[in-house]
C-alpha positions in Angstrom: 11.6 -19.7 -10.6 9.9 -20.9 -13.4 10.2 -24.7 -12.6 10.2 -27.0 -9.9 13.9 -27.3 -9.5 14.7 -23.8 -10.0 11.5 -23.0 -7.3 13.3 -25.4 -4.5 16.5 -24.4 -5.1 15.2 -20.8 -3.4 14.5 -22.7 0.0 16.1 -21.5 2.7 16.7 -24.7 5.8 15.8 -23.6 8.6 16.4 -26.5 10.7 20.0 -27.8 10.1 21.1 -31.4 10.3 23.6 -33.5 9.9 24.5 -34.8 6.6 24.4 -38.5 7.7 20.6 -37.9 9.2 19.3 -36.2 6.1 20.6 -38.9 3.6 18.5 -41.3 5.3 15.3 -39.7 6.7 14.5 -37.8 3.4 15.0 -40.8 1.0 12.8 -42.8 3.6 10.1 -40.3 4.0 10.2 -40.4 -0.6 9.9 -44.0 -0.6 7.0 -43.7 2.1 4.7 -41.6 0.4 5.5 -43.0 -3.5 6.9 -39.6 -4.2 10.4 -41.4 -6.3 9.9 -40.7 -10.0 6.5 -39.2 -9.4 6.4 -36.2 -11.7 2.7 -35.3 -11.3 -0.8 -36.0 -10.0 -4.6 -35.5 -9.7 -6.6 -36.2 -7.1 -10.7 -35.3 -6.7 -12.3 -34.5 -3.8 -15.7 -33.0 -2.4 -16.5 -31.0 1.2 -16.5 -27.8 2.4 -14.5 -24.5 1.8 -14.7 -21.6 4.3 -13.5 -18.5 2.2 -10.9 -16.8 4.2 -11.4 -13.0 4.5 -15.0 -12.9 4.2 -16.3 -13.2 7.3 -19.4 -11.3 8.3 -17.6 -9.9 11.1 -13.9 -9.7 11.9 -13.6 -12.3 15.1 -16.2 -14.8 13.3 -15.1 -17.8 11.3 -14.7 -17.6 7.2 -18.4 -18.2 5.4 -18.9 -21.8 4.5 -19.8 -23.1 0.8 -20.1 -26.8 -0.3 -17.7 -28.3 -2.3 -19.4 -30.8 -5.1 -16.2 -31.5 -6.6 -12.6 -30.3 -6.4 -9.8 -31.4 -8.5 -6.2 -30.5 -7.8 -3.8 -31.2 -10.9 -0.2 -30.9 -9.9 2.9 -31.0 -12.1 6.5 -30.7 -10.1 8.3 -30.3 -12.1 6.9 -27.1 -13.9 6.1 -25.8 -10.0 2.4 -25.8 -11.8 -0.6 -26.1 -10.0 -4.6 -25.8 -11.4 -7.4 -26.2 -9.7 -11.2 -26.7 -10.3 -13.6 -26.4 -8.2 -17.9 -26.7 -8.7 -19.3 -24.8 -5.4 -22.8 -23.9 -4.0 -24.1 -21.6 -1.7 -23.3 -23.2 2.0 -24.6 -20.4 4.4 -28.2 -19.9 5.0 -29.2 -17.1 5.5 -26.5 -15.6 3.8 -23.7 -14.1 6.1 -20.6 -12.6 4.6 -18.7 -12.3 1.4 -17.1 -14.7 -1.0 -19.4 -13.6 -3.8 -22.3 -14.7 -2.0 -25.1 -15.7 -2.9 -24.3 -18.6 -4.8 -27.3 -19.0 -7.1 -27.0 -22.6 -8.4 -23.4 -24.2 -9.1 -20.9 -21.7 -9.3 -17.2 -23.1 -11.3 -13.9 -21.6 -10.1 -10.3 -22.4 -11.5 -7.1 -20.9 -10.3 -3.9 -21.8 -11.1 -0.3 -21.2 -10.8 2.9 -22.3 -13.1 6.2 -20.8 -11.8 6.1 -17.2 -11.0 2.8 -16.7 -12.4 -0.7 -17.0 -11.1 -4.2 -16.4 -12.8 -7.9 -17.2 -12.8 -9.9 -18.6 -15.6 -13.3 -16.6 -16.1 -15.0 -18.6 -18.8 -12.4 -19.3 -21.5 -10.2 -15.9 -20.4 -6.9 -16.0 -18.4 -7.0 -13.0 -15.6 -3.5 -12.2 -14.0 -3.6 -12.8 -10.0 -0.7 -11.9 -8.6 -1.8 -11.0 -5.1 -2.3 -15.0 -5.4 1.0 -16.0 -6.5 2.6 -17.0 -3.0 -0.2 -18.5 -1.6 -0.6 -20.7 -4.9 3.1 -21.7 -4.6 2.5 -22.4 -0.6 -0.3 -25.0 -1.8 1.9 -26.6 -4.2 5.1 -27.2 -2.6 2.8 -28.2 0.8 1.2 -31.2 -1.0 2.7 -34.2 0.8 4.9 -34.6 -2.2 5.9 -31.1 -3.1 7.2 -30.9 1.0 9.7 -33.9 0.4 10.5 -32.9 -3.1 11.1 -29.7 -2.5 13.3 -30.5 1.0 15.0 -33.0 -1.1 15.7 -30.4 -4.0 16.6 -28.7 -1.4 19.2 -30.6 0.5 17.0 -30.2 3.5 17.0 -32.1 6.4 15.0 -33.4 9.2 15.3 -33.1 12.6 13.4 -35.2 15.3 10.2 -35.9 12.7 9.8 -32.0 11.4 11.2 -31.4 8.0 11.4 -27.7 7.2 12.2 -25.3 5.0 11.7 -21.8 3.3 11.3 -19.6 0.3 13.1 -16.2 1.4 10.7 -13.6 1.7 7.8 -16.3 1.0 6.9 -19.0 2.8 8.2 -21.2 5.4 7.5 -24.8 6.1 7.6 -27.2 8.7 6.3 -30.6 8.1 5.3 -33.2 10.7 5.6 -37.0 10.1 4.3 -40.2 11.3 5.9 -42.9 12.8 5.2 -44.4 9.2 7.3 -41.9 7.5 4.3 -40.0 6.0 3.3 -36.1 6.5 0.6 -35.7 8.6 0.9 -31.5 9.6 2.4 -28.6 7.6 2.5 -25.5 9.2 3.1 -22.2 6.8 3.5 -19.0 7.2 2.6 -16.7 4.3 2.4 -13.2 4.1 -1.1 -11.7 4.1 -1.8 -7.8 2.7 -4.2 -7.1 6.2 -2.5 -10.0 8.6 0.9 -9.3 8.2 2.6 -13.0 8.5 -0.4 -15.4 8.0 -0.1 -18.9 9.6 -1.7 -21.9 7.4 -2.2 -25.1 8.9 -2.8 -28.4 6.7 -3.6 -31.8 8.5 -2.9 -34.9 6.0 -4.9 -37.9 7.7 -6.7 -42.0 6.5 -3.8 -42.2 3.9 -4.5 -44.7 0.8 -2.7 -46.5 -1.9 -3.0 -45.2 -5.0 -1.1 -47.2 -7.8 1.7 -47.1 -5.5 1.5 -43.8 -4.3 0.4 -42.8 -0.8 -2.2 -40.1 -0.5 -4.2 -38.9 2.4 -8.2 -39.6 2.0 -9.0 -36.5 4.1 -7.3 -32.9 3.8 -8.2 -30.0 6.7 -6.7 -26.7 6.3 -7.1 -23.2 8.0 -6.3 -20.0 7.5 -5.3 -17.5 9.9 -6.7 -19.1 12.3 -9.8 -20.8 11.1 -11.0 -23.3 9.1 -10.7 -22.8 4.8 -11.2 -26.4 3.8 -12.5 -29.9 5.0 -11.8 -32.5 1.7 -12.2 -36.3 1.5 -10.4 -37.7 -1.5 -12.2 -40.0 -3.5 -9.7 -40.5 -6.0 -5.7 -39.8 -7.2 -3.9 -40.0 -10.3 -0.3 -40.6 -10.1 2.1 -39.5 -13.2 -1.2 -38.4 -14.9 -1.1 -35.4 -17.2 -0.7 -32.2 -16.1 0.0 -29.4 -18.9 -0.3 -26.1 -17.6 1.4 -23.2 -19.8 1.1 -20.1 -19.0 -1.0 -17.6 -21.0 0.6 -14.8 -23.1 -1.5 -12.7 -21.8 -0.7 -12.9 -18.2 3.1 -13.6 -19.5 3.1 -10.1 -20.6 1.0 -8.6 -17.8 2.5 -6.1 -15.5 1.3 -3.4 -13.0 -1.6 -5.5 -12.8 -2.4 -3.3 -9.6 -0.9 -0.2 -9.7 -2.6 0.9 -12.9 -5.4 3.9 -12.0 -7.2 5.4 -14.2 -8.9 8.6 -13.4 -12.5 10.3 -13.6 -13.2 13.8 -12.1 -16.8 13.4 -11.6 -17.5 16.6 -9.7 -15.5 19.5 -8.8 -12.9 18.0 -6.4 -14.2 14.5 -6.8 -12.9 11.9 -8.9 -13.0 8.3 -9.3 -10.1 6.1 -9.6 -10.6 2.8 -11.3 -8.4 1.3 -13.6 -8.8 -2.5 -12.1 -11.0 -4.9 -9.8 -11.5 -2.5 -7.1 -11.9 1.0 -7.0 -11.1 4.7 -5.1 -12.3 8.0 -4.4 -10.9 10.4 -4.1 -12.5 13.8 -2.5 -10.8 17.3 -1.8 -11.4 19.3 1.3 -10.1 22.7 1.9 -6.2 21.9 3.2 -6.1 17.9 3.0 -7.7 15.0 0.8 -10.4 12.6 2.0 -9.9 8.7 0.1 -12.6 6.4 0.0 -11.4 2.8 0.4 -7.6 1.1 0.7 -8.0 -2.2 -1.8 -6.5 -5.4 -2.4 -2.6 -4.6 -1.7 0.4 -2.2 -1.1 0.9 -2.3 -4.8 -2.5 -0.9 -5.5 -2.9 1.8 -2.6 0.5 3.2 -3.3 -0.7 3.4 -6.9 -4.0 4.9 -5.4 -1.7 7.5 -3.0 0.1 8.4 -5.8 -2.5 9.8 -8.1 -4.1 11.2 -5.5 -1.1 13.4 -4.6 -0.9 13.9 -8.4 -4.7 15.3 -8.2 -4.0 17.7 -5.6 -0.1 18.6 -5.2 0.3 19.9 -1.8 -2.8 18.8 -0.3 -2.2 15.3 2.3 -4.2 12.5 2.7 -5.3 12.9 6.1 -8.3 10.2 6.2 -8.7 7.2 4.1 -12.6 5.9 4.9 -12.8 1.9 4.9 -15.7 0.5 3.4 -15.5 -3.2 5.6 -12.8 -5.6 6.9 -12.7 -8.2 3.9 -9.6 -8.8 2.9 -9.8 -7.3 -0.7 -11.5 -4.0 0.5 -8.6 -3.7 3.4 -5.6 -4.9 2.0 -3.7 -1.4 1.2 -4.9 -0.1 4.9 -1.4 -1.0 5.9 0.3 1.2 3.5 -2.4 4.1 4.2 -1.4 3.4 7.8 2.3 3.7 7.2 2.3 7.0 5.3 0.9 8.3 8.7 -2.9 8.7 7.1 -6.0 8.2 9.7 -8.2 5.0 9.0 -11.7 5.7 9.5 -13.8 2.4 9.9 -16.9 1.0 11.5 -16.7 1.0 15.5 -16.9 -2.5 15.4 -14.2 -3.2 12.8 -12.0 -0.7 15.0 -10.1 -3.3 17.3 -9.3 -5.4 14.1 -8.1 -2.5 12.3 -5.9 -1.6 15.6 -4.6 -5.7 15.9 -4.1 -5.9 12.2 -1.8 -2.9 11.7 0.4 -3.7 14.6 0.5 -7.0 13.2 4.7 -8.1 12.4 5.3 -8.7 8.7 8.7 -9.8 9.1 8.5 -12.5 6.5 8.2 -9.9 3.6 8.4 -6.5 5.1 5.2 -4.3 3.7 5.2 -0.5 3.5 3.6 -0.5 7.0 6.7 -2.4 8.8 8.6 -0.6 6.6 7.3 3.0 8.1 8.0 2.6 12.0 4.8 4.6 12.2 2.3 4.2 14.7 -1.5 3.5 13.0 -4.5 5.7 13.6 -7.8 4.2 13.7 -10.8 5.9 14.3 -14.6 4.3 14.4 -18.0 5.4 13.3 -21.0 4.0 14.3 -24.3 4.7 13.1 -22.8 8.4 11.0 -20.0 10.6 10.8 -19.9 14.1 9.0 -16.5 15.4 7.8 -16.7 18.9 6.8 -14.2 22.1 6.1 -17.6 24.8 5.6 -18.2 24.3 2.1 -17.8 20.9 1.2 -19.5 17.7 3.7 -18.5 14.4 3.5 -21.6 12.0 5.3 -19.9 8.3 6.2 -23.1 6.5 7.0 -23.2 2.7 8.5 -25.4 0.6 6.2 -27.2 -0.9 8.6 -28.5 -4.4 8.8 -26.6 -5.7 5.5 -25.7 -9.5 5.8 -22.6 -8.9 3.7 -20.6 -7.3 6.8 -21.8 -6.3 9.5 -19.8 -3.0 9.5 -20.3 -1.6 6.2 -19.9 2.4 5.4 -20.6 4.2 2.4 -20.0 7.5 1.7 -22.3 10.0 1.0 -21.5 13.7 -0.5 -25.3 15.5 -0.5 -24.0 18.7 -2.6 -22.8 16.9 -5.4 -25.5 13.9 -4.9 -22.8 11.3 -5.1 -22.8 7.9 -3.2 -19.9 5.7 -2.6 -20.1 1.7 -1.8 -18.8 -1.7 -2.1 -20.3 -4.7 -2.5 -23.9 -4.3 -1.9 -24.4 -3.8 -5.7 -22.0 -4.0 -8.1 -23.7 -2.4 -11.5 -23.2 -5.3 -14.4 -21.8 -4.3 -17.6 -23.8 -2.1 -19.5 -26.9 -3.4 -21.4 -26.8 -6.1 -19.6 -30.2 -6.7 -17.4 -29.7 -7.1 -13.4 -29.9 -10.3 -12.1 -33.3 -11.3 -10.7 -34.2 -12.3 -7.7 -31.9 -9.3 -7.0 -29.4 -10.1 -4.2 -30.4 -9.1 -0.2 -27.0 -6.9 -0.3 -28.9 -5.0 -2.7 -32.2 -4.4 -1.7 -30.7 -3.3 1.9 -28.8 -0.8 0.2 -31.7 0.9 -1.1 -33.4 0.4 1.9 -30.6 2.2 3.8 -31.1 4.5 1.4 -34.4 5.3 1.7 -34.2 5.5 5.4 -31.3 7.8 5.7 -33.4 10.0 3.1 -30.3 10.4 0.7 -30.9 12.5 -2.2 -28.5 10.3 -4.2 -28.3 11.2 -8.1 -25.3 8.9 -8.8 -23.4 5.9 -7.8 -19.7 5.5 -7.4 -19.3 1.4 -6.5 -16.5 0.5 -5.6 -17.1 -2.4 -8.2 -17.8 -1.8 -11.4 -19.0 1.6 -13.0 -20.1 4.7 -12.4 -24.0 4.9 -12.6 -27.3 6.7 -12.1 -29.2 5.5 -9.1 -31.8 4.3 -11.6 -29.6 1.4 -11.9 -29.9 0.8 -8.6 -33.8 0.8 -8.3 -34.2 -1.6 -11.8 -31.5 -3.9 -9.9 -34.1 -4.0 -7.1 -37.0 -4.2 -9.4 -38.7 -1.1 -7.7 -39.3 2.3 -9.1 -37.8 5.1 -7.1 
């Protein structure tokens, strides 16, 4: 699907009509919104985003960041899509994740052109593929993309609800005023934690733009809260939109599923290799893993090696640092190779909803399985032992990132496992000052629990001495 007509011609109607009723409504709902011989567009906004996943707590609504200025580019007929977006920090006191704080403006762009999605950090292209569908899902859910794409489509409409589908990707229904124009989409995308993830967009206060109708003021949520509140402030029709995709992320493959492997004590070893990282720990007659991230592509990798480590030995626990969607999404396919999910007692009901959740739009490895998931909770500490080696999971108490945080501690080998309360920058590069609240409470937490911790495995990052933890704080040990 590597342009708009070759994306549309993948949807699936769901809704049938008659032939008679789609060759009018369709063409009428086109001529509404401005969307005959409109190629591309641009439109600028500024509000608010709520970044789904990071909540401080599962149950609680997605952290909130202000929105100076968002632009949406959007060519259909490459199926391209590129967005820029200037953000500050929104929560105060900071609750959650997101890559809070914000210190200043921070600049984001994400795009998507056909089947391939990536970031921009500075001037380099980094594959996204975990972002892929939900990229497409914004495109082709523009009010244009919903009639171009039914249209493309042969689709039809019945009463005033157009929909439609990418097999095994999205579904669509669109909702239209009495004036012909889309007012609701409702999605459903799949999600590596949720399973199928509803998406709701409200289109509402449309304007003429050169001829093209546009809607001043764009809600969406996600899984059932808010992700964005927009007011457009201006649109481009037909202006020019040139994305190409990098050769870089062309040629990019396994962007997940590559691990690559440090033993870093006897019967400990670290497993990075990406974004987000594993350990992996060997008891006496099973394995122990630390952390389940992103996807099924990347904790089947993660399984994989692990049984490659240690032939013969199974996974019998796989210790969740927190409920954010990046740090949880390959709990599913821990689940469904019948592993036990060990998280915080108050991520435990979450855990249990999530992993019975359907997936039936693209079946994971967990719907796959049939199994039946095993969670179990920790709350303040939890000691896994076999008589020689002991595992310590420890609740990192009062951190604003999450509210159920674990880290792992091992006190023989003096080894500490954690995600997101510091993430060590690159080396020789000097911590960031005023160091972040995540951080400090670590070593706090630290210091309270009376660790005797020697190194640091993050689950960002690298591997360091805790030194790098104390300069990051700007406190000697």
């Amino acid at each position: 699907m590597r342009s708009a007509l070759a994306l549309t011609a993948a949807l699936l109607l769901v809704l049938p009509l008659s032939a008679a009723a789609q060759s009018t409504a369709l063409p009428d709902v086109a001529a509404a919104l401005g969307a005959v011989g409109l190629k591309s567009l641009e439109y600028s906004s500024s509000g608010v985003q709520f970044q789904a996943g990071q909540s401080a707590a599962p149950g609680q609504s997605w952290p909130r960041f202000n929105i100076k200025s968002f632009t949406r580019s959007v060519n259909y007929e490459t199926a391209s899509l590129r967005d820029e977006i200037i953000r500050t920090q929104g929560e105060n006191p900071v609750r959650g994740g997101g890559q809070q704080p914000v210190r200043g403006e921070q600049r984001q762009v994400f795009v998507v052109s056909g089947d391939f999605a990536w970031n921009m950090a500075a001037d380099a292209a980094v594959p996204a593929p975990i972002a892929l569908i939900e990229r497409q899902m914004q495109l082709w859910s523009t009010p244009h993309g919903v009639v171009k794409a039914a249209m493309a489509n042969n689709a039809t409409v019945q009463g005033r609800v157009i929909a439609f589908a990418l097999p095994g990707r999205i579904t669509v229904k669109a909702a239209l005023t009495d004036q012909n124009l889309i007012e609701r989409v409702e999605a459903i995308i799949p999600n590596p934690v949720l399973g199928d993830m509803p998406v709701e967009i409200t289109y509402a206060e449309y304007k003429d733009f050169g001829g093209v109708k546009f809607p001043t003021r764009v809600r969406q949520s996600a899984g059932g809260f808010p992700s964005w509140d927009l007011a457009v402030t201006d649109v481009k029709p037909n202006a020019v939109v040139d994305v190409k995709v990098p050769d870089s992320v062309r040629q990019a493959t396994g962007v997940y599923s590559r691990v690559a492997t440090q033993m870093v004590a006897d019967g400990v070893w670290y497993l990075t290799g990406g974004s987000h990282h594993s350990v992996v720990i060997e008891m006496k007659d099973h394995l122990i893993v630390v952390e389940a991230p992103l996807n099924d592509e990347r904790a089947l990798a993660v399984i994989a090696e692990a049984r490659g480590l240690v032939p013969g030995k199974p996974i019998r626990y796989v210790v969740n640092s927190h409920h954010h969607f990046d740090h949880s999404g390959g709990v599913r396919a821990f689940a469904g190779e019948g592993v036990t999910v060990i998280t915080h007692e108050s991520n435990r009901a979450f855990f249990e909803k999530t992993l019975a959740a359907p997936a039936m739009l693209s079946p994971d490895h967990m719907a796959k399985s049939g199994r039946k998931p095993a969670v179990e909770g920790v709350r303040d500490r939890r000691v896994l032992t076999d008589g020689a080696r002991t595992v310590e999971i420890h609740h990192i108490a009062g951190n604003a990132h999450a509210d159920g945080l674990l880290m792992v501690y091992l006190p023989k080998e003096k080894l500490l496992s954690q995600a997101d309360t510091f993430t060590p920058p690159p080396a020789g590069t000097p911590p960031a000052m005023p160091p972040s609240p995540f951080t400090t409470n670590l070593a706090d937490n630290i210091k309270r629990l009376a660790l005797n911790v020697d190194r640091l495995l993050p689950l960002h990052g690298r591997l360091v001495p805790i030194a790098d933890l104390h300069a990051a704080t700007g406190h000697a040990h």
